[in-house]
C-alpha positions in Angstrom: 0.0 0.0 0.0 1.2 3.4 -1.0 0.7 6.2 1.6 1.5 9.8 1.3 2.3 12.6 3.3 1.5 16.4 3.2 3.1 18.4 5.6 3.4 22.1 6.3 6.6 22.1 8.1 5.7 23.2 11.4 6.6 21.1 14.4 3.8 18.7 14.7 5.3 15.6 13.5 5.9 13.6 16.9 2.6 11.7 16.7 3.5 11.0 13.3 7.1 9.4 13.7 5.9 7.7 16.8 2.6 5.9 15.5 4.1 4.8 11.9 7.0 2.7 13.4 4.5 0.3 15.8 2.2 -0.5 12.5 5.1 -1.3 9.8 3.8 1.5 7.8 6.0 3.1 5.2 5.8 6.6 3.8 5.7 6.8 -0.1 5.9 10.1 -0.5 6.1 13.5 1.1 4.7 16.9 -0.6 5.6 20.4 1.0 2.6 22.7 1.9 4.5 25.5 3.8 5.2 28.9 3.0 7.5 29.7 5.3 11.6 28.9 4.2 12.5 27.1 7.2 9.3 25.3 7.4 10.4 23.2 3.7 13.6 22.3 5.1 12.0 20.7 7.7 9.7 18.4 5.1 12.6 17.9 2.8 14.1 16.6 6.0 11.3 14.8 6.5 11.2 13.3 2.8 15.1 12.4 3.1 14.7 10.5 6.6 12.4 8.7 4.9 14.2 8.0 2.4 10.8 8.8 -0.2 10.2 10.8 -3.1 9.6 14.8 -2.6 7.2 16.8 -4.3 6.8 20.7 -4.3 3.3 20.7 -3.6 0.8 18.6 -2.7 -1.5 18.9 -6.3 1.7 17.4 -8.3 1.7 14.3 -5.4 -2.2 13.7 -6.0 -2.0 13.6 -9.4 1.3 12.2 -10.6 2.5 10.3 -7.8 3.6 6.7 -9.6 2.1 4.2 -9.0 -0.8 6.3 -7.2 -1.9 6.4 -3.5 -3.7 4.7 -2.0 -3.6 7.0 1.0 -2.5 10.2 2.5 -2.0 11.7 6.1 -2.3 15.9 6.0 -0.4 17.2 8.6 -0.9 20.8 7.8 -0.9 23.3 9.8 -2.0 27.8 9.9 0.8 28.4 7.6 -0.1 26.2 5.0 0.0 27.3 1.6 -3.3 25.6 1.1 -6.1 25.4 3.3 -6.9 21.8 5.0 -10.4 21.4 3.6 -9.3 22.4 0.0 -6.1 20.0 0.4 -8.7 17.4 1.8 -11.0 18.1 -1.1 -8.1 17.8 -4.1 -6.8 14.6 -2.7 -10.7 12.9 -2.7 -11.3 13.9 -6.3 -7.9 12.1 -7.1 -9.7 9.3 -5.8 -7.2 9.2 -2.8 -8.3 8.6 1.2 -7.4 10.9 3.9 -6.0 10.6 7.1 -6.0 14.6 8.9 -6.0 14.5 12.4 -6.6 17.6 13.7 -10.3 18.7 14.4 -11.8 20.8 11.7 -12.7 23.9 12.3 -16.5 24.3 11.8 -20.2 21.9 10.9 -20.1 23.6 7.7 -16.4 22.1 6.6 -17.6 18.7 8.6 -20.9 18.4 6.0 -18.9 19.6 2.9 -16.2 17.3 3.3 -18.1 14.4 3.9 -20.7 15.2 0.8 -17.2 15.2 -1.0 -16.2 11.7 0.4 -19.5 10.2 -0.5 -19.0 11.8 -3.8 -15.6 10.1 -4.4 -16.6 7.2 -2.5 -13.5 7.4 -0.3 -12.6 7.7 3.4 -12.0 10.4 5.4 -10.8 10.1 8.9 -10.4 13.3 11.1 -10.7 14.4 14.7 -9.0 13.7 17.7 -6.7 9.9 18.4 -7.3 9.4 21.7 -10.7 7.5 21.1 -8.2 5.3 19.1 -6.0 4.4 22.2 -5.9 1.6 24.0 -7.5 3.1 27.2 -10.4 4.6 25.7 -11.3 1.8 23.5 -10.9 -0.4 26.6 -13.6 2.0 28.6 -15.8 2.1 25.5 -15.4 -2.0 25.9 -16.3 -1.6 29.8 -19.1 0.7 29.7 -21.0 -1.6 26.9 -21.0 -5.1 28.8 -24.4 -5.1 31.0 -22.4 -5.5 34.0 -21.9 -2.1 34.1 -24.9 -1.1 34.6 -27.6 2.0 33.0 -25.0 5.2 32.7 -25.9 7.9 35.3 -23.4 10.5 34.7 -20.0 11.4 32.6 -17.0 13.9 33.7 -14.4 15.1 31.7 -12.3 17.4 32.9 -10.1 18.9 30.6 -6.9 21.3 31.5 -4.5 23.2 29.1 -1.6 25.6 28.8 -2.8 29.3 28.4 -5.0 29.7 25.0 -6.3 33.6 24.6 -9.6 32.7 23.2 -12.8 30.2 24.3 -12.9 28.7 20.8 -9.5 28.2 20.8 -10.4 26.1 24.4 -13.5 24.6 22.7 -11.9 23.0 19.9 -9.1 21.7 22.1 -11.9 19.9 24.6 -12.8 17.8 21.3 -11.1 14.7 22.3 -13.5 14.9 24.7 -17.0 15.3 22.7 -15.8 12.9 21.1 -15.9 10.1 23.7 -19.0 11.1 25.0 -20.8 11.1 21.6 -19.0 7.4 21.4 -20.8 6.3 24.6 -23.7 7.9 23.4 -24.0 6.0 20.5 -23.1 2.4 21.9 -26.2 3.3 24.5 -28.4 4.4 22.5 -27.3 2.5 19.0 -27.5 5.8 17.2 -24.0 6.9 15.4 -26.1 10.9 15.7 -27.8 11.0 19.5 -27.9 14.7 20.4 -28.7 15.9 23.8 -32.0 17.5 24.6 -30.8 20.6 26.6 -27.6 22.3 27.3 -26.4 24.1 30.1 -23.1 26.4 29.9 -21.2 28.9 32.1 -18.0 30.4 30.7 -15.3 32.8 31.7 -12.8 35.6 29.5 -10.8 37.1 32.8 -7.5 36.1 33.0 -7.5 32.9 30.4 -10.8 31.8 28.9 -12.3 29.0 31.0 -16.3 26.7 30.4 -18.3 24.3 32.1 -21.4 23.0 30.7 -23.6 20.3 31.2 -25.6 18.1 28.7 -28.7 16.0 29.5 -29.1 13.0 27.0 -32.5 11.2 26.3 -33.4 8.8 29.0 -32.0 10.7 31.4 -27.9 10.7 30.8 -26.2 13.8 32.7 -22.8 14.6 30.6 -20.5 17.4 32.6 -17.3 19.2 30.7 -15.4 21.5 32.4 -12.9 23.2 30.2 -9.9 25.6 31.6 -6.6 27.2 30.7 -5.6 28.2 33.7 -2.5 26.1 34.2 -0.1 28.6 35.0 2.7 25.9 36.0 3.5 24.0 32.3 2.0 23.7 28.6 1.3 20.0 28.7 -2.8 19.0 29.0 -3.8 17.0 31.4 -7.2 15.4 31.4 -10.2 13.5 33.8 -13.1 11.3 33.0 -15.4 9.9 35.1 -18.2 7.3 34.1 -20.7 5.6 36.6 -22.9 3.3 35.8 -25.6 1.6 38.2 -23.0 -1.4 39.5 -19.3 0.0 38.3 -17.6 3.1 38.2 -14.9 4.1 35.8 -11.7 6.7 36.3 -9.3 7.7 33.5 -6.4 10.2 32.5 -6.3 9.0 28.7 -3.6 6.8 29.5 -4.5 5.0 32.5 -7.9 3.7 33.9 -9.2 2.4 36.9 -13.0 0.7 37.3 -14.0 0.2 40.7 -17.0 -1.8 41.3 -18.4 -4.6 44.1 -16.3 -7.3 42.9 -12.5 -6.0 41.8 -10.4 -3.1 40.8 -8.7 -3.4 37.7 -5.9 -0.7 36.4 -4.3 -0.7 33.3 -0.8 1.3 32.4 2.6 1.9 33.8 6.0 3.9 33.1 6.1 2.4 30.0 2.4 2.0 28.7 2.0 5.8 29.5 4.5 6.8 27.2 3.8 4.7 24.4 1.9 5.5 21.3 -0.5 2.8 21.7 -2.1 4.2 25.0 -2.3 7.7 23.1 -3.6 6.7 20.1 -1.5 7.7 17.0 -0.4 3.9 16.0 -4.1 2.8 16.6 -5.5 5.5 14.6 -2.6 5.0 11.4 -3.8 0.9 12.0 -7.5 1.8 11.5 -6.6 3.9 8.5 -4.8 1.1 7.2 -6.8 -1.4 7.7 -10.1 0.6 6.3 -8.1 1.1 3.0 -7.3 -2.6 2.7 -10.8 -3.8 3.9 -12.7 -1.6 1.7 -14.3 0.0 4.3 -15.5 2.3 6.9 -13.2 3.5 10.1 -15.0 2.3 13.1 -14.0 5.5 14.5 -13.2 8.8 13.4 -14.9 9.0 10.3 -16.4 12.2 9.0 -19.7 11.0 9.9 -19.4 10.2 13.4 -17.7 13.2 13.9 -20.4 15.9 13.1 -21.8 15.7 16.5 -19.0 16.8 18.3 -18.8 19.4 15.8 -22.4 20.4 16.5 -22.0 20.0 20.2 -18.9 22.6 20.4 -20.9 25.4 17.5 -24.1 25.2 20.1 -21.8 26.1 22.9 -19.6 29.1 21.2 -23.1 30.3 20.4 -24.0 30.0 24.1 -21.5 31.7 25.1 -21.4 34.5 22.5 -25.0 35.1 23.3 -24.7 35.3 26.9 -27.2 32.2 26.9 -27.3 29.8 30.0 -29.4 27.6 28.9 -30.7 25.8 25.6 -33.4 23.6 25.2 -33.0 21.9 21.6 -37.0 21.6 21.0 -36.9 25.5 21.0 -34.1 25.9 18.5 -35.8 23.1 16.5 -38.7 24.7 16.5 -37.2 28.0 14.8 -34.8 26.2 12.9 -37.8 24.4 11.2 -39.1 27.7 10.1 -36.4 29.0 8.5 -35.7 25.1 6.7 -39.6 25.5 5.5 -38.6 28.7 3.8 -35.9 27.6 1.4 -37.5 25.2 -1.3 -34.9 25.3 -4.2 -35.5 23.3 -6.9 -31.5 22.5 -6.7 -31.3 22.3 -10.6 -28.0 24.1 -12.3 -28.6 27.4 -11.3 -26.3 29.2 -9.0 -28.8 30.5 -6.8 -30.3 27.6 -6.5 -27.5 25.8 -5.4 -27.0 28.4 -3.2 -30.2 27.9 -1.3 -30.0 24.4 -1.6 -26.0 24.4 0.5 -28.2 27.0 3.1 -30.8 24.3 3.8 -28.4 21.5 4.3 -26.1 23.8 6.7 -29.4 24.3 8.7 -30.2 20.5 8.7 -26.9 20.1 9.9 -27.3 22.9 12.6 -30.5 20.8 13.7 -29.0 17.8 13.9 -30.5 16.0 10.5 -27.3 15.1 9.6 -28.3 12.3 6.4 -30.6 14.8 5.5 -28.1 17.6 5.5 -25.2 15.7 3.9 -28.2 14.3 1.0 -29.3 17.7 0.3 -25.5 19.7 0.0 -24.8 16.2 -2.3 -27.1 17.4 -4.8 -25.1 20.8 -4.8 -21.9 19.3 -6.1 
């Protein structure tokens, strides 16, 4: 299997060099995306440790890489040349799948891209790795076997180095949406279970800090508590908390601990904790692999099953830039409906059309009809 690599330059590669050398897997090829001097010696570095072909830019790799890829991982950072989602986009109508790790930045790009992968009938896998880690998928594992009883409540608590803005905070506290969507779906065998209200609190004075808390049908409380307050270091650290009716379930992302009426397990140690298996990297570049080979979906991380953590973190940044404490979602439904019943295009060639058609689907998405949303923007490509 061929697999590719585009890469800005700036110093994010750590992940990448420590998940490829667990799973075997071999870089192809490496294509610069930076626009900063220093930043292209760094990927022609890259290209010669690798001892793989170099391209100028990532276009040329796309479409004249011999024999053709199978698969590429966009590492790209702010300083790229070329945005993410148009990178993403060029490399699915070369009929190639993607690997991009970093969160996206908005709903709208979530929808888009994933109309485009439908399109092209290729994969995309985005979003945070630690649900690919050995911890988490070992909760996920726990939290699904009926000894563990109906979920009462989730805890994540979240701490970073100083960011300057809540959206910057937000998007960081994805790796945590994430898992709770996850649990969410194994309970309620829904990939797109929404919560029915949302509460949220959230602070600019001194270093931007939320808490919020999400009620699921049937009764689920979800709490996230968000800060970058951590004057002492840079590094995140991070909290869950899951209890179900007869177990209870701590983790850091690397370690966990259940606790119920019969044992105490723990998994991790020195070593576990440093290794890219616990943090997810080589079990994310596995899954990607393995999807490619199998013809198939990603049983995690796909585009799909990532729009509701994307939803979840837009409802709160509008929260908070409203000054709103609470949202129920039947009221928001209820408006959202209105303004969905309004646009009627006919979605035939015409620009405006079109137009109104990609408005409809990016409310859809906004209300949570995500296979509506992605089948009506479809029809706009």
């Amino acid at each position: 299997m061929r697999i590719g690599v585009v890469y800005s330059g700036e110093q994010l590669q750590p992940w990448l060099f420590r998940g490829l050398y667990p799973v075997q897997l071999r870089v192809s090829c490496v294509a610069d995306s930076s626009v900063v001097p220093e930043n292209r010696t760094r990927v022609e570095a890259f290209a010669s440790f690798f001892e793989c072909d170099f391209f100028a830019n990532p276009e040329e790799m796309f479409n004249t890489a011999t024999p053709k890829l199978d698969g590429v991982i966009i590492v790209s950072g702010e300083t790229a040349s070329v945005p993410r989602v148009q990178l993403i986009e060029s490399a699915l109508a070369a009929g190639i799948n993607v690997l991009s790790p970093s969160p996206l930045n908005s709903l709208a790009d979530g929808i888009h891209l994933a109309a485009v992968a439908e399109k092209y009938k290729r994969l995309v896998m985005t979003g945070t790795r630690f649900i690919f880690g050995r911890c988490v998928q070992e909760i996920l594992r726990i939290i699904s076997t009926p000894t563990f009883g109906e979920i009462r409540d989730m805890r994540f608590l979240l701490g970073i180095g100083r960011v300057p803005y809540l959206n910057d905070l937000l998007k960081s506290g994805d790796a945590h949406f994430q898992i709770a969507f996850e649990i969410a779906r194994r309970l309620f065998a829904e990939y797109a279970i929404l919560p029915e209200e949302i509460i949220t609190m959230a602070s600019r004075n001194g270093a931007p800090n939320v808490t919020c808390a999400i009620r699921f049908p049937q009764g689920a409380i979800c709490t996230f508590c968000q800060t970058s307050n951590r004057q002492w270091g840079n590094d995140t650290y991070h909290k869950v908390e899951i209890t179900g009716e007869a177990s209870y379930v701590w983790s850091d992302l690397q370690t966990w601990k259940r606790f119920s009426s019969e044992n105490t397990f723990r998994m991790g140690g020195a070593d576990e904790e440093l290794s890219t298996n616990v943090q997810g990297a080589s079990g994310q570049l596995q899954e990607f692999y393995s999807a490619i080979q199998g013809d198939r979906e990603s049983y995690a991380g796909t585009l799909r099953s990532v729009l509701p953590t994307l939803w979840l973190r837009e409802r709160l940044q509008d929260c908070i830039e409203q000054g709103q404490l609470s949202l129920k979602m039947s009221e928001m439904y209820a408006d959202l409906d209105e303004k969905i019943q309004e646009l009627k295009p006919s979605c035939n060639d015409s620009s405006e059309d079109r137009k109104r058609c990609r408005e409809k689907a990016l409310l859809l998405g906004k209300r949570g009809d995500f296979s509506q949303a992605l089948i009506a923007y479809r029809e706009t490509l």
